[in-house]
C-alpha positions as CSV (number, residue, x, y, z in Angstrom):
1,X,29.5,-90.8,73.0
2,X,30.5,-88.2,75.5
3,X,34.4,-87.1,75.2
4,X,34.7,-88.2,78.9
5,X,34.6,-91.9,78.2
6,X,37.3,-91.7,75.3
7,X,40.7,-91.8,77.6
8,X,43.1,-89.4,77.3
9,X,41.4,-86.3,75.6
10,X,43.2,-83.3,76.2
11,X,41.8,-79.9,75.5
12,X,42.6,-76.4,75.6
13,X,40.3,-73.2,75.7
14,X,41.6,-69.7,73.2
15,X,39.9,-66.5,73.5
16,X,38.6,-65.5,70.2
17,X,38.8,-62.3,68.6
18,X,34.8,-61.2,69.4
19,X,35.9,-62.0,73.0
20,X,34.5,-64.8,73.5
21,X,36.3,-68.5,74.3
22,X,36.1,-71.4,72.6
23,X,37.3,-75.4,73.8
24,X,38.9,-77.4,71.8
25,X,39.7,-81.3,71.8
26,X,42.9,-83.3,71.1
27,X,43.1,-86.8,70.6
28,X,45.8,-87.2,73.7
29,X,48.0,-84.3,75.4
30,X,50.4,-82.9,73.2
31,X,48.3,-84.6,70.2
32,X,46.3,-83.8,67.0
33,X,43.1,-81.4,67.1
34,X,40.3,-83.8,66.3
35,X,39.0,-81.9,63.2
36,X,36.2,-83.2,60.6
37,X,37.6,-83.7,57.0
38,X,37.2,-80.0,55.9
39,X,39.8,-79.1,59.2
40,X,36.4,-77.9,61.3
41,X,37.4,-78.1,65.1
42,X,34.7,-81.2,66.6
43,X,32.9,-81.3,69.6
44,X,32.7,-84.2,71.8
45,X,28.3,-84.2,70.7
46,X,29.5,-84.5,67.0
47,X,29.3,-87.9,65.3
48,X,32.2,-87.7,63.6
49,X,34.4,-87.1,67.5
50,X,34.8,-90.6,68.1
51,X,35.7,-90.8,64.5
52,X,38.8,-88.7,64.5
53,X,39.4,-90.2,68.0
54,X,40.0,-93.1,66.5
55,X,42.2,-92.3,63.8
56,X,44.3,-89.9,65.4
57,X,45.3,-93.1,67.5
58,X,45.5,-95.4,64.3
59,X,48.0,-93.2,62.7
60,X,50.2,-92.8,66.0
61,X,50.8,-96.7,65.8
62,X,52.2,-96.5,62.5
63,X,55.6,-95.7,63.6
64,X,58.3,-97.4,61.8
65,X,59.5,-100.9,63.3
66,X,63.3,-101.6,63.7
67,X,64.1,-98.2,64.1
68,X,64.7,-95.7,66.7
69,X,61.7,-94.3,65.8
70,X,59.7,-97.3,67.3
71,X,61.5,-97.1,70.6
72,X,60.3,-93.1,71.0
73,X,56.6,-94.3,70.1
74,X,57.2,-97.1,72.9
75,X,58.7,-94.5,75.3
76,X,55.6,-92.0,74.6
77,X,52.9,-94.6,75.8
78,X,55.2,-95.1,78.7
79,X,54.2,-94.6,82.4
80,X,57.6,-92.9,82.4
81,X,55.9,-90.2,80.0
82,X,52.6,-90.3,80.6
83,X,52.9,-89.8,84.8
84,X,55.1,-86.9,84.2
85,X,53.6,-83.3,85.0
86,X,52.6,-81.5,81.9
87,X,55.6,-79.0,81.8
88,X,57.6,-81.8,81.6
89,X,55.6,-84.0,78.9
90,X,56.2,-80.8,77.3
91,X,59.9,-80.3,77.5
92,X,59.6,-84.1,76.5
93,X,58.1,-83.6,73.3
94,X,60.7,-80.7,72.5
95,X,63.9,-83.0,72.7
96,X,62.1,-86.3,71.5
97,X,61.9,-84.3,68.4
98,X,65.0,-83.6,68.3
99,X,66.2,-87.0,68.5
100,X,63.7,-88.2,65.9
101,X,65.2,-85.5,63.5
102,X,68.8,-87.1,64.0
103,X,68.6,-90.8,64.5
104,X,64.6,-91.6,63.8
105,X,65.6,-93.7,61.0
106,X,68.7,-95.4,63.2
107,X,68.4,-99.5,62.9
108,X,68.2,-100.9,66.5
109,X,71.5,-103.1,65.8
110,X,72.9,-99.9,65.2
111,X,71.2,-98.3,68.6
112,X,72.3,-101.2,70.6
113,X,76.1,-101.3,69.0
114,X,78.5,-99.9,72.1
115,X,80.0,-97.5,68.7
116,X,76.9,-95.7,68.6
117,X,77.0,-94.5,72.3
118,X,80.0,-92.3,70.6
119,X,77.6,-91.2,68.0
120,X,75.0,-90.0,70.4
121,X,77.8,-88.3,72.6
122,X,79.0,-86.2,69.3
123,X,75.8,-85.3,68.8
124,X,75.3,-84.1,73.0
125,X,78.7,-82.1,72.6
126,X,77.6,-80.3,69.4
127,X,75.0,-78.5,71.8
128,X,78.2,-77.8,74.3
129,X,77.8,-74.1,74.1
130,X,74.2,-74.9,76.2
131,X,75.3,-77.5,78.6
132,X,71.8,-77.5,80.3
133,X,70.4,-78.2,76.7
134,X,72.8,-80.7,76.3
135,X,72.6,-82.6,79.4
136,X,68.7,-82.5,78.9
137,X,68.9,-83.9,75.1
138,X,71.4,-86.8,76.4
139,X,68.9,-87.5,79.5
140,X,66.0,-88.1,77.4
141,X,67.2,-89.7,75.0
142,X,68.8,-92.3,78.0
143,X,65.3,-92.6,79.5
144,X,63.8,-93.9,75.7
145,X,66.9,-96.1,75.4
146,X,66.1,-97.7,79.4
147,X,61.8,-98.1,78.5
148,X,62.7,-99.8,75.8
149,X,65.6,-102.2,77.5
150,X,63.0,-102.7,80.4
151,X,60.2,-103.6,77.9
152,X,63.0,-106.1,75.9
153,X,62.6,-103.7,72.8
154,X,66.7,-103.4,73.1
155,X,69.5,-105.7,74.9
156,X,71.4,-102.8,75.9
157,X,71.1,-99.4,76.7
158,X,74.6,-97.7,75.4
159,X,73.2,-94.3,77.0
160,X,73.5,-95.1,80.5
161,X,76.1,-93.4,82.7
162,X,76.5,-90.4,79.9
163,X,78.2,-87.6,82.4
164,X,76.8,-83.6,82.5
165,X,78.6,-81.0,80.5
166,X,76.8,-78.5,83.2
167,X,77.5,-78.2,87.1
168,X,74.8,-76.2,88.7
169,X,75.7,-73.7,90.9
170,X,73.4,-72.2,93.1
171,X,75.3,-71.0,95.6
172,X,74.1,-66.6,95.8
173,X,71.2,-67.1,93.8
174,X,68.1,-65.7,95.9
175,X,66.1,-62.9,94.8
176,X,67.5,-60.0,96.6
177,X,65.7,-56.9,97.3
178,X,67.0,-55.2,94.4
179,X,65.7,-57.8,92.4
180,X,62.2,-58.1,93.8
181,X,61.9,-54.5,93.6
182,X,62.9,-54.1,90.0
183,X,60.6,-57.3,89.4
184,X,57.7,-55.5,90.9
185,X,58.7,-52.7,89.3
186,X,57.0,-53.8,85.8
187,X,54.5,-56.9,86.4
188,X,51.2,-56.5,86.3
189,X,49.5,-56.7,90.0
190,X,48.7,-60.6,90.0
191,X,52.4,-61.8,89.1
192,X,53.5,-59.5,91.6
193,X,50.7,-60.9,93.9
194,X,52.2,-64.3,93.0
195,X,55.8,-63.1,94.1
196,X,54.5,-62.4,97.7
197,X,52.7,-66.0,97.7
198,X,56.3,-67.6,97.4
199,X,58.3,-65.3,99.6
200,X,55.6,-65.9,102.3
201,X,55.1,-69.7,102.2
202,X,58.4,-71.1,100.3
203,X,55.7,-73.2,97.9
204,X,56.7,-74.6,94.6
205,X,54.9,-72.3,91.5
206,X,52.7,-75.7,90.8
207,X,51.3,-75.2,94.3
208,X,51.1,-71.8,94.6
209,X,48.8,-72.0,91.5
210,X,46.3,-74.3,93.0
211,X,45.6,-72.7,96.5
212,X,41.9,-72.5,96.9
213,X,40.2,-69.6,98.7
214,X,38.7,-72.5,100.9
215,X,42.6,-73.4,101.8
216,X,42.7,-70.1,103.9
217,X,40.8,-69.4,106.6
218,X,41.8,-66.1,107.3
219,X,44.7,-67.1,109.4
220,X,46.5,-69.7,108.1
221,X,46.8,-71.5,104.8
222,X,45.9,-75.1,104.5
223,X,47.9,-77.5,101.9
224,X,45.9,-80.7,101.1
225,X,48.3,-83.7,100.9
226,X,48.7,-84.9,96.7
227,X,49.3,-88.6,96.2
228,X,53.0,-88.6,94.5
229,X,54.1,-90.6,91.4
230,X,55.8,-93.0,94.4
231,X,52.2,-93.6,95.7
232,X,53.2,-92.4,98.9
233,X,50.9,-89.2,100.3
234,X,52.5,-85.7,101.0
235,X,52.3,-84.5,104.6
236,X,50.1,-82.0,105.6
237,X,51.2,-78.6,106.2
238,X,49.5,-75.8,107.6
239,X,51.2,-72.5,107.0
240,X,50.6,-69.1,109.6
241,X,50.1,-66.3,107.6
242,X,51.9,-63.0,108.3
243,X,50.6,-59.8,108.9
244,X,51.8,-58.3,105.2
245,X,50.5,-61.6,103.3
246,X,47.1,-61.1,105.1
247,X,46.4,-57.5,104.6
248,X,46.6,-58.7,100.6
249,X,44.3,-62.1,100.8
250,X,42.1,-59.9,102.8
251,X,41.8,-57.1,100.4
252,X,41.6,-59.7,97.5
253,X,39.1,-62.3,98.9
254,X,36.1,-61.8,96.8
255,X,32.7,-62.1,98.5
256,X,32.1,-65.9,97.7
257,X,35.7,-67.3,98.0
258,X,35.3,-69.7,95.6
259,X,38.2,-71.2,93.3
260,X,41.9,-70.6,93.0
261,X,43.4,-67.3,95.0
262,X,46.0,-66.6,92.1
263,X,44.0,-65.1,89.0
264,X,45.7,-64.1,85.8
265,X,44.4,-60.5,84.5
266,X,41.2,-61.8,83.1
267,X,40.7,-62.9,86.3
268,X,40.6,-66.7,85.6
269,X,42.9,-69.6,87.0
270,X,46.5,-69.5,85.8
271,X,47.5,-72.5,83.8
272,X,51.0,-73.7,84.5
273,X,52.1,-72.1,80.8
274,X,50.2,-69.2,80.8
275,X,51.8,-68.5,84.4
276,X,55.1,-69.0,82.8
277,X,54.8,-67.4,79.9
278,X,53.4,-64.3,81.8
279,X,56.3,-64.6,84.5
280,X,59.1,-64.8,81.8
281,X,58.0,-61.4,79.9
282,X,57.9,-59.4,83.4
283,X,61.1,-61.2,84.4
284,X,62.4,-59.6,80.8
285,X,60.9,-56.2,81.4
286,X,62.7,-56.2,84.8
287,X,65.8,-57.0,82.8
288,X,66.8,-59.3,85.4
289,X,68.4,-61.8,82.4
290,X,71.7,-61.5,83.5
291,X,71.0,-62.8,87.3
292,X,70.3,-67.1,86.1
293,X,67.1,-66.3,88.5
294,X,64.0,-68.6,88.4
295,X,60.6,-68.3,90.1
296,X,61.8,-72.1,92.0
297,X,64.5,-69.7,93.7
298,X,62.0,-67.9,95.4
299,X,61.3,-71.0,97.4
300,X,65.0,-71.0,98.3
301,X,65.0,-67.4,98.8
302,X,61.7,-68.3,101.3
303,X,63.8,-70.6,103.3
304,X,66.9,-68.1,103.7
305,X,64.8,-65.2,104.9
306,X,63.4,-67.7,107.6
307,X,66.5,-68.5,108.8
308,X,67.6,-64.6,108.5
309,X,65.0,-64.3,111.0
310,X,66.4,-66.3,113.7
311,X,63.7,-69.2,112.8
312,X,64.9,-73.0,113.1
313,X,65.6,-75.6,110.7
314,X,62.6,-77.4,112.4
315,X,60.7,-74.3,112.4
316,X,61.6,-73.6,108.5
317,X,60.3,-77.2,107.6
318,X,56.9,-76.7,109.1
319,X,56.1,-74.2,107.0
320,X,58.0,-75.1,103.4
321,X,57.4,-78.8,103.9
322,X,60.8,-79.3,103.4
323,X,62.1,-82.2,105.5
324,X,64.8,-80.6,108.2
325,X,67.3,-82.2,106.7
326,X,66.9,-79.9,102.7
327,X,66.4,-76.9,104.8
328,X,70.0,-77.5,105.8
329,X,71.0,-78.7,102.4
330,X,69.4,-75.4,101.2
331,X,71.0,-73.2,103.5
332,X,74.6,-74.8,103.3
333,X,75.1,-76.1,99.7
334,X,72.3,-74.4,97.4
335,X,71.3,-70.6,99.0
336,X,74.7,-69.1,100.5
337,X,73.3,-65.6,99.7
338,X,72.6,-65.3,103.4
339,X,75.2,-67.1,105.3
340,X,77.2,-63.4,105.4
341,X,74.2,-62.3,107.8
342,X,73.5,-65.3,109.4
343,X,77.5,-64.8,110.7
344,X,76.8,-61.8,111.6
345,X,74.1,-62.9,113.6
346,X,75.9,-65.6,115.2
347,X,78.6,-63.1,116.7
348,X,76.0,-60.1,117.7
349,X,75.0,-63.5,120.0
350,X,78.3,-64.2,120.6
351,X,79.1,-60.7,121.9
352,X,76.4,-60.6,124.3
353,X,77.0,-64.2,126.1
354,X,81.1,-63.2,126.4
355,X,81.5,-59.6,125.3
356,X,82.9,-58.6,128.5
357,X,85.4,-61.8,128.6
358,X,88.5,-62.4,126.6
């Protein structure tokens, strides 16, 4: 049976050590290797494929009933897991875990007892020191509690309404020149590639990492619309490209423009982990720790040099898909790091309507 009509396979390519790469299968994302019985990696032509297929799956039914554990195996077959993006399956897993370690073994009269809302709460505050963490751990383990309410698992979800330990804040934080300049200073020629993506189209890293060479026709870059988890279709938007951006896709276009334009070194399509985990060692090289930047702040920062450049909040929104409404939201509430020199702007103007009155 060919590995395409067992739903769900997941799989994963490694380099090996004589330089060549190898694939290898998993029974679902996140899930077991499908191994024969002496741990040999299968392939989806071996007999035994469909085999491990099917016992991988056996084994993840055999969570324990009338425990919290159930209502995490219930919440993993979920749509509300399942139709997340893989980052987040991934983050997921991490704090799934976690709960699993702590109250796995809870009984679901305990779960569903309004006394156990201050147990789960303890628990949050004991990761108060990393308020993002904590809010995280608290969210997910809310979202297992409402599946299994909405399925009937549970009568009550004692979760809901938990309150954040952490306000976000980004008011200043866009990559300044300083920052892009150190950044550049140490990554390798694709991440920095990467970096002049962003700045120069205000897409989001998951974006940026799918442009096809057939998106770009040498003047402007072409964004397909993706169907979102609503079911409702993205708009279209078709982004001018700037002199500086264009001298670099030019010089980088290879003779048959054919796949992704952002390569990793080996010159193959970034995967949404290897991008980060490539991003995060420059960003430490760069020794920009201390700033509480992120690569999504470049889409911020995108927006604030637009505006910097006397462009409109209509004007902003054709090119970052943002609706005109975020762009202000970004500009007023999120990305203040250019509001100094968009005053400054405002009275140069000023000046030169009334300079000469009083």
């Amino acid at each position: 049976m060919h590995r395409r009509k067992l739903p769900g396979v997941a799989t994963a390519s490694k380099r090996l050590a004589d330089g060549s790469r190898r694939k290898y299968f998993y029974a679902w994302r996140g899930g077991p290797m499908l191994k024969a019985e002496d741990g040999t990696p299968l392939q989806p032509n071996d007999p035994q494929f469909v085999v491990a297929y099917a016992a991988a799956h056996a084994e993840r039914k055999k969570a324990p009933n009338g425990n919290l554990f159930s209502l995490i195996a219930a919440f993993r077959v979920s749509t509300e897991f399942t139709g997340r993006a893989e980052q987040t399956q991934k983050d997921y897993r991490r704090y799934l875990k976690m709960i699993e370690e702590e109250f796995g073994t809870m009984p679901l009269a305990v779960v569903q007892d309004r006394r156990a809302r201050g147990k789960f709460k303890e628990w949050r505050d004991g990761m108060a020191a990393n308020p993002r963490k904590a809010d995280y751990a608290w969210t997910v383990l809310a979202r297992v509690l409402a599946v299994a309410k909405d399925r009937g698992l549970i009568a009550v979800n004692v979760c809901e309404r938990g309150g954040r330990l952490y306000e976000a804040d980004r008011a200043e934080i866009i990559w300044l020149p300083e920052h892009i300049s150190a950044f550049c200073g140490v990554a390798s020629p694709e991440l920095q590639f990467a970096l002049m993506l962003a700045l120069w189209t205000g897409q989001r890293q998951g974006t940026l990492i799918n442009i096809a060479w057939s998106q770009y026709d040498g003047m402007h870059i072409r964004l397909q619309p993706n169907k979102q988890r609503s079911g409702k279709k993205k708009k279209r938007i078709v982004i001018p490209v700037g002199a500086p951006l264009k001298t670099v896709l030019d010089a980088r276009q290879p003779e048959k423009a054919e796949g992704t334009i952002l390569r990793n070194t080996f010159g193959e399509p970034w995967t949404s982990d290897g991008f980060r985990a490539s991003w995060g060692k420059a960003f430490d090289r760069a020794k920009l720790g201390d700033t509480d930047l992120h690569f999504h702040d470049l889409r911020g920062t995108a927006v604030t040099r637009l505006a910097l450049s006397g462009c409109t909040t209509a004007q902003i929104a054709a090119i970052t898909g943002h609706s005109p409404r975020d762009v202000d939201e970004i500009l007023k509430a999120h990305y203040l790091g250019g509001q100094a020199e968009l005053a400054e702007q405002a009275i140069i103007k000023l000046v030169a309507v009334y300079g000469g009155a009083s």
